[in-house]
MMTF fields as JSON, N, C-alpha, C and O atoms, coordinates in Angstrom:
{
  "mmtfVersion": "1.0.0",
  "mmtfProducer": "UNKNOWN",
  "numBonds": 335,
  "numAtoms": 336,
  "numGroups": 84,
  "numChains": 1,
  "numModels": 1,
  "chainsPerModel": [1],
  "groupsPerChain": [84],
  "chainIdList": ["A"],
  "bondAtomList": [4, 2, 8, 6, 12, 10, 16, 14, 20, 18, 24, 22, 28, 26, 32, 30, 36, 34, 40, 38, 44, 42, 48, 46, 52, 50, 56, 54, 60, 58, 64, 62, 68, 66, 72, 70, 76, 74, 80, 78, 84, 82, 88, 86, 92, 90, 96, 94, 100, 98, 104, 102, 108, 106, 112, 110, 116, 114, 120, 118, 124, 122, 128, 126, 132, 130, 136, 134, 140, 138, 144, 142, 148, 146, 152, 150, 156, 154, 160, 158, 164, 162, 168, 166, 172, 170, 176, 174, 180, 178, 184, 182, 188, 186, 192, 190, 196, 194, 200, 198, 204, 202, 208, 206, 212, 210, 216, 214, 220, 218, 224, 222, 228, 226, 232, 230, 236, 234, 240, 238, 244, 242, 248, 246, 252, 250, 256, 254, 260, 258, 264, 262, 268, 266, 272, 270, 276, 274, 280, 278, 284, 282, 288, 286, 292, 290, 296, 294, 300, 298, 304, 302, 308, 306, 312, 310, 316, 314, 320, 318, 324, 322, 328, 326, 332, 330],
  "bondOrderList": [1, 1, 1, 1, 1, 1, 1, 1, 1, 1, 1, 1, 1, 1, 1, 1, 1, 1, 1, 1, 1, 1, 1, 1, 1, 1, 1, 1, 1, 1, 1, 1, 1, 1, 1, 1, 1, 1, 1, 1, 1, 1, 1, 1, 1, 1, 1, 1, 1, 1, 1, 1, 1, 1, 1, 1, 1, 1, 1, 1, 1, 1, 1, 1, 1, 1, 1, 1, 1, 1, 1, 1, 1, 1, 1, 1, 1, 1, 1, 1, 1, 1, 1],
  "groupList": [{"groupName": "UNK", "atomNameList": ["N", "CA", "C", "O"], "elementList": ["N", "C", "C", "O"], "formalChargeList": [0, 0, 0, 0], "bondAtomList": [1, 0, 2, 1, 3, 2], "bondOrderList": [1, 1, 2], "singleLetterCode": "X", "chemCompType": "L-PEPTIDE LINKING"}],
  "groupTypeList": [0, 0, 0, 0, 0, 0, 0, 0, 0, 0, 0, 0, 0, 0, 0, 0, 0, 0, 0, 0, 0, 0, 0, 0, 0, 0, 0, 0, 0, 0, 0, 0, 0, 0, 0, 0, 0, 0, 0, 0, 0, 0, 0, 0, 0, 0, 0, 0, 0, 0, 0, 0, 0, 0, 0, 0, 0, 0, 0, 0, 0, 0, 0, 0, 0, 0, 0, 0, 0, 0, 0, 0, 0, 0, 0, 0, 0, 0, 0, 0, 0, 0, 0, 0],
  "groupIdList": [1, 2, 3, 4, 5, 6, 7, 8, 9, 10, 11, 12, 13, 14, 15, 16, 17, 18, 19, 20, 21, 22, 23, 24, 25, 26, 27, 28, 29, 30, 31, 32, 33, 34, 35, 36, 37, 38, 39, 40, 41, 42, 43, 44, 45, 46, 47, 48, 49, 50, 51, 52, 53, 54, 55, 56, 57, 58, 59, 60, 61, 62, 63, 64, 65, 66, 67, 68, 69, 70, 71, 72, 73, 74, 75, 76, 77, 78, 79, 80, 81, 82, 83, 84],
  "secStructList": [7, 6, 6, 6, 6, 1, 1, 4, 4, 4, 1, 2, 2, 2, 2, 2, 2, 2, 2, 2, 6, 6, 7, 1, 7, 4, 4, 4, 6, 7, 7, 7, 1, 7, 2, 2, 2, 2, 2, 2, 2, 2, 2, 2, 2, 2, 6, 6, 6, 7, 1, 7, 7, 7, 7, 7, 7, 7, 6, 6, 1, 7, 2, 2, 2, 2, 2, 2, 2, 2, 2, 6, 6, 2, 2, 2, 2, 2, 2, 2, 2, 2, 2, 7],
  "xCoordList": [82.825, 82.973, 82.13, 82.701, 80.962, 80.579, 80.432, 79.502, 81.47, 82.392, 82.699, 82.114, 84.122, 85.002, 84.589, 85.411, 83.088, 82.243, 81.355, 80.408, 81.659, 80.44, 81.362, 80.644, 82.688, 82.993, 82.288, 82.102, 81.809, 81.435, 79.969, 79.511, 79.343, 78.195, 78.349, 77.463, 79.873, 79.785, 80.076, 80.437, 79.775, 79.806, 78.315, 77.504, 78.124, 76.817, 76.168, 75.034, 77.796, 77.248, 76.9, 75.873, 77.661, 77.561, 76.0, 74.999, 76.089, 74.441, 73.596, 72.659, 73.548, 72.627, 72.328, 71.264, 73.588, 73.367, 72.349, 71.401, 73.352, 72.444, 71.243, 70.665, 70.627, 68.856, 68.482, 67.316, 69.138, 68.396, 68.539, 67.659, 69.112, 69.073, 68.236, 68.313, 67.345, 66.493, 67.505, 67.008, 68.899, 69.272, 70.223, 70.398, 70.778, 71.759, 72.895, 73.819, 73.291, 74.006, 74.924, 74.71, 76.27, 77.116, 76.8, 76.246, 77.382, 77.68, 76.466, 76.817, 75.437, 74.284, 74.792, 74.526, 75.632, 75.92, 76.885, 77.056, 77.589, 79.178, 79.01, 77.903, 79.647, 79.525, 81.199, 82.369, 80.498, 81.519, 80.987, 79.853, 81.964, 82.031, 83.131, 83.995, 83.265, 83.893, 84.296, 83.481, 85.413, 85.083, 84.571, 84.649, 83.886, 82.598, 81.505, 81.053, 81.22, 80.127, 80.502, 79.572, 81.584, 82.361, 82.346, 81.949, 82.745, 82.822, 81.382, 81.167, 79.911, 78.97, 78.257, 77.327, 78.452, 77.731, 78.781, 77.779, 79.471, 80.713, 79.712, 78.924, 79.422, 78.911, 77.304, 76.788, 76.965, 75.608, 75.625, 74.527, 76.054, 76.466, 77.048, 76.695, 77.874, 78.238, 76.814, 76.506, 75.899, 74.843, 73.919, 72.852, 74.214, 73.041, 73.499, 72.541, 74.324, 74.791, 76.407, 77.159, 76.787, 77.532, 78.676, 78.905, 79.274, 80.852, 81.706, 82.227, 82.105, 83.309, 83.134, 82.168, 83.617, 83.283, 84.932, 85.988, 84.726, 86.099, 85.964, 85.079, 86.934, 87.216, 87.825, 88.75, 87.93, 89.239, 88.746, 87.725, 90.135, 89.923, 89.904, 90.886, 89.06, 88.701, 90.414, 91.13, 90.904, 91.892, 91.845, 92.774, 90.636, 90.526, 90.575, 90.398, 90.704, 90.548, 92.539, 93.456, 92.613, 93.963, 94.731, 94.304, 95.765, 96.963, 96.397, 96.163, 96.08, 95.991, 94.318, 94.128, 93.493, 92.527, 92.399, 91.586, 93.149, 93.174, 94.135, 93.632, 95.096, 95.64, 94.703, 94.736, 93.655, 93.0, 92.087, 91.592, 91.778, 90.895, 91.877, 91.28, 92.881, 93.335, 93.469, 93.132, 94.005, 94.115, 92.637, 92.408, 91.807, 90.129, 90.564, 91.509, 90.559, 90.172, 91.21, 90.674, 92.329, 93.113, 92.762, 92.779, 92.339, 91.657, 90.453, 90.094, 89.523, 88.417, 88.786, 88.313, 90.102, 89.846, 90.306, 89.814, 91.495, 92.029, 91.037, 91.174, 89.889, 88.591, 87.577, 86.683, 87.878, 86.858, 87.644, 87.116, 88.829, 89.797, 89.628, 89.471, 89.761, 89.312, 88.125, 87.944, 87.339, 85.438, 85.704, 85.276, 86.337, 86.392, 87.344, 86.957],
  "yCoordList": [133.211, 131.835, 130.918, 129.933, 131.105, 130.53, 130.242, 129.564, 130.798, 130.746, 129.891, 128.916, 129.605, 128.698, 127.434, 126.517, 127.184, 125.887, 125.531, 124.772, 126.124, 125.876, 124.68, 124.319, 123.796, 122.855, 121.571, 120.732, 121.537, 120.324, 120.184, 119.051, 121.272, 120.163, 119.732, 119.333, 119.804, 118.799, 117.295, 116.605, 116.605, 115.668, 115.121, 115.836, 114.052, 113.415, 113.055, 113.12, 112.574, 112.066, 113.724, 113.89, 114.544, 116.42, 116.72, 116.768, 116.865, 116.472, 115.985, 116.71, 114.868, 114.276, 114.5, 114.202, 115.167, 115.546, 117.094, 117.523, 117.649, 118.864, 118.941, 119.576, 117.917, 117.739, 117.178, 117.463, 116.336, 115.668, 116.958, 116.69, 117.998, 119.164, 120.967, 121.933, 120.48, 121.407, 122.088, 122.857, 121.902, 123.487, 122.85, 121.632, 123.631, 123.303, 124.166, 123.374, 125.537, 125.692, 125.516, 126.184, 124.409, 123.89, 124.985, 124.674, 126.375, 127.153, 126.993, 127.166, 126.756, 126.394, 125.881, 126.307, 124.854, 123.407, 123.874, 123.48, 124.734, 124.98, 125.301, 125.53, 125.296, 125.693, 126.88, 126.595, 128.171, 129.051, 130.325, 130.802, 130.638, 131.721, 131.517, 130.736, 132.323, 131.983, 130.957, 130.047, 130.87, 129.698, 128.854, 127.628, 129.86, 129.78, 129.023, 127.887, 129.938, 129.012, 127.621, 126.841, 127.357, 126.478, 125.107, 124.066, 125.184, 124.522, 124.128, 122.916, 125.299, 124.461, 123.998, 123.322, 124.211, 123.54, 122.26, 121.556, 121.658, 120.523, 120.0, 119.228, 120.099, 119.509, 119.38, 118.364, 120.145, 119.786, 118.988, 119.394, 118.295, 117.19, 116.043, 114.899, 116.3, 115.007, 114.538, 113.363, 115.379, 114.952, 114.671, 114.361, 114.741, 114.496, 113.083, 112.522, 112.412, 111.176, 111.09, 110.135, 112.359, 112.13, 111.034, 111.055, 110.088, 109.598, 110.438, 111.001, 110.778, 111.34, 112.49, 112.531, 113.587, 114.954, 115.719, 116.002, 115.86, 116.656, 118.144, 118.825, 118.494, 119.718, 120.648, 120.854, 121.593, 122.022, 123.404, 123.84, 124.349, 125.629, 126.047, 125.735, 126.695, 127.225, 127.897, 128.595, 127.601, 127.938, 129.488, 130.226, 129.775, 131.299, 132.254, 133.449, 132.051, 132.166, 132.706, 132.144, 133.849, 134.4, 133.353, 132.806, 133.341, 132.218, 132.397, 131.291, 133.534, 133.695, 132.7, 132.205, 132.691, 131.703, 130.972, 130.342, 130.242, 129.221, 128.48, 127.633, 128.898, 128.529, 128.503, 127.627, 129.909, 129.441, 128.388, 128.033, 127.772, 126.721, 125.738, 124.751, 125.516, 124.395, 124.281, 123.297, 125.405, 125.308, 124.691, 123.609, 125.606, 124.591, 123.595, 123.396, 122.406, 121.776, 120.691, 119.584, 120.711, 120.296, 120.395, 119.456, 121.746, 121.57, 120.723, 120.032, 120.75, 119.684, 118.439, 117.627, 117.882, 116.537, 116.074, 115.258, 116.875, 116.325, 116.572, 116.019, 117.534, 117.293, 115.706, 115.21, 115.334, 114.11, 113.275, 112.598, 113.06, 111.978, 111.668, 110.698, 112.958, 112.817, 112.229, 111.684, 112.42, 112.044, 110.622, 110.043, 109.8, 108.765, 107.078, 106.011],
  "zCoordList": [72.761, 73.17, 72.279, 71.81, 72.017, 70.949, 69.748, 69.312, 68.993, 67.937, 68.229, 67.76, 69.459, 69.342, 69.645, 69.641, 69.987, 70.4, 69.469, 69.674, 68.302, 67.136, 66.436, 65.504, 66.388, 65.897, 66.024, 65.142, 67.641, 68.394, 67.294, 67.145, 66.621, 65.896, 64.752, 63.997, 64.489, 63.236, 63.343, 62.39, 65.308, 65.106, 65.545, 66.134, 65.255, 65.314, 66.971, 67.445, 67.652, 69.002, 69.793, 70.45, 69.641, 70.251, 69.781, 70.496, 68.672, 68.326, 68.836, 69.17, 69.065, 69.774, 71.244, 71.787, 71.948, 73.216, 73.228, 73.885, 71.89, 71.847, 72.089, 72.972, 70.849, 70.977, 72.143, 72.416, 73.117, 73.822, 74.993, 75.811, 75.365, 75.427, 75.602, 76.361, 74.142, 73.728, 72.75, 71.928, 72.731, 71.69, 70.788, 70.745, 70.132, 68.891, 69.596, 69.782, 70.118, 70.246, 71.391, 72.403, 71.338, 72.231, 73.657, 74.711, 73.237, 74.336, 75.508, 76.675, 75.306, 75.856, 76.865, 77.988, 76.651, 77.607, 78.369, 79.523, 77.81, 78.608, 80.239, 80.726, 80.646, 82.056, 81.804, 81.546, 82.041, 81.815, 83.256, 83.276, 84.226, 85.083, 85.795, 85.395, 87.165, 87.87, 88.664, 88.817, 89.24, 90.246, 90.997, 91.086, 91.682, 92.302, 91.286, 91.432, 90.258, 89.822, 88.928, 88.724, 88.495, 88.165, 88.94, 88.417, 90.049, 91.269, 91.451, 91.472, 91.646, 91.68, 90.984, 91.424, 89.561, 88.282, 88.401, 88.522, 88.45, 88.655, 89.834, 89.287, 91.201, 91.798, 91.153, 90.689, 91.226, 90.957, 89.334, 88.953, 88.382, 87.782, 88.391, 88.105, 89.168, 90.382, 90.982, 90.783, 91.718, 92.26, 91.715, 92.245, 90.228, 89.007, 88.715, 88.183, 88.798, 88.625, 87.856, 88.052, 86.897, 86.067, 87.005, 88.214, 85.897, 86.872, 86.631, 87.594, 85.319, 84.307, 83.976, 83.214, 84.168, 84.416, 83.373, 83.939, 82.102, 81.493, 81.506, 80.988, 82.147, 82.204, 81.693, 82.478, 80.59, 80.007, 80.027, 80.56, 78.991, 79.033, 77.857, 77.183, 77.334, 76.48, 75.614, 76.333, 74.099, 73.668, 73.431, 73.1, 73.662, 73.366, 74.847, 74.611, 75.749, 77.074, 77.107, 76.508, 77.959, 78.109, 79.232, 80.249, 78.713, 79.919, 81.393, 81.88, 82.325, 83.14, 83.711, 84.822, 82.676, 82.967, 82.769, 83.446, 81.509, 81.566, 83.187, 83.926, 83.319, 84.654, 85.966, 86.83, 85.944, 86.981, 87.029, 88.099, 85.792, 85.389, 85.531, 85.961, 85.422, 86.093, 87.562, 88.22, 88.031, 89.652, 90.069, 90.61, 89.693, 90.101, 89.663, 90.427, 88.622, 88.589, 89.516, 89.554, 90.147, 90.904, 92.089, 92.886, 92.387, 94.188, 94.074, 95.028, 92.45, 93.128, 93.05, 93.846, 91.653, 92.115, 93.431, 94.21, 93.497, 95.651, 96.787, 97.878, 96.471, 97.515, 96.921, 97.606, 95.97, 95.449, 95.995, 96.877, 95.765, 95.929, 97.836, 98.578, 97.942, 100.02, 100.528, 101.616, 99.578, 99.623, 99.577, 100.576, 98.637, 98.502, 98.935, 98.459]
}
């Protein structure tokens, strides 16, 4: 996985998140597991303040997970959308 996340430092603003961070390498940042922990690294950034939260799936990730990474991310926005 961190192969396929080593593009993001050839830009300046990814960079800068990096350092402000502690690390250089993206994968650091990723939020990568199951559902479960998916779901609560996503909240616990909601309760950290984030507004805008992008979610995607890794192109290297087999069809079958990437799909379950969408199904999450559909059950959480229709539980946010209820919150609000």
């Amino acid at each position: 996985m961190a192969d396929g996340l080593a593009f993001y430092t050839q830009f300046e603003s990814y960079r800068r998140v990096l350092a402000l961070n502690g690390t250089e390498n993206p994968a650091d940042l990723a939020l990568i597991g199951d559902e479960d922990t998916v779901a609560a690294g996503l909240r616990a950034y909601a309760e950290a303040g984030a507004t805008e939260i992008v979610l995607t799936a890794h192109h290297d990730l087999d069809a079958a997970t990437q799909s379950r990474t969408r199904r999450l991310a559909g059950m959480l926005a229709q539980d946010a959308s209820r919150r609000t």
